[in-house]
N, C-alpha and C positions, 0 to 999 in steps of 0.2 A: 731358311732363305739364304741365297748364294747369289751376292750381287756381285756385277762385272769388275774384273781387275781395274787400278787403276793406277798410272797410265797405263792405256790400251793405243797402239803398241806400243812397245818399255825398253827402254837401254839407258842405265845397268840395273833399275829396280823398278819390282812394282806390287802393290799392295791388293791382297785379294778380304776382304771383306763378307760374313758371315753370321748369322744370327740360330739360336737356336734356342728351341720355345719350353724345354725342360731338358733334364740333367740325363746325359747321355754318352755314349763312346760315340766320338769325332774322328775319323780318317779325313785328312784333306792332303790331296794326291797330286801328282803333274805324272802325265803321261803325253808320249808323241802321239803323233795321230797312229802309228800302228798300234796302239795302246800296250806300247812296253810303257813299264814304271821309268819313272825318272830320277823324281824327288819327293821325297813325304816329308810334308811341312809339319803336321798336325796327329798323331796319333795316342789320343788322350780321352780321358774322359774330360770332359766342364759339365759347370753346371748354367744354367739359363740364363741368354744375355747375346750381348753382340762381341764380336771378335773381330782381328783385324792378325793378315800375318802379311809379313812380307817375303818374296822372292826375290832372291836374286840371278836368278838366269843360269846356278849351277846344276850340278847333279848330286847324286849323295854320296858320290866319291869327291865331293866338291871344287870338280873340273865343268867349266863354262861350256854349256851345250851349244849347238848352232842355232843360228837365227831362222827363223820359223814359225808356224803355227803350232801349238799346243794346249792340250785341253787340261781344265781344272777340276775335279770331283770334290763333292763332299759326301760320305757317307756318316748318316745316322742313323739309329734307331729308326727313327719318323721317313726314313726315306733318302734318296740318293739325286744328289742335282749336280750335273757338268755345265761345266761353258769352254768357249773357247780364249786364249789369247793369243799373242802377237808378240814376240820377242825380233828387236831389228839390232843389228853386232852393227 
């Protein structure tokens, strides 16, 4: 499960929130809408439970991207879920 960031929309932080129902490899991604990568928050195994990470609006050259719409992915084992957010500079 990949619940909505929060705050939606966010300046300077915002919190994307995750559950997953057995122990597995986690990618959790920020991509623009042309789905270039951005930033990888999460690239891990865990094991079963709820997560929380937080964003803060950079890239992983850790320079401040523009303000825009951008989508969040999780992929696991069990499956892959995006949403969108709202970053406002």
């Amino acid at each position: 499960f990949l619940a909505q960031n929060h705050p939606n929309p966010f300046n300077p932080e915002t919190t994307i929130r995750y559950q997953i129902p057995e122990a597995t490899p986690v990618q959790l991604e920020i991509f623009n809408l042309l789905g270039q990568p951005i930033r990888t928050l999460v690239h891990d195994t865990q094991s079963a439970g709820s997560y929380s990470v937080a964003w803060d609006g950079s890239g992983d050259d850790s320079q401040p991207v523009a303000s825009g719409v951008y989508l969040y992915r999780l992929y696991t084992k069990v499956g892959l879920e995006t949403r969108k957010l709202i970053l406002l500079r």
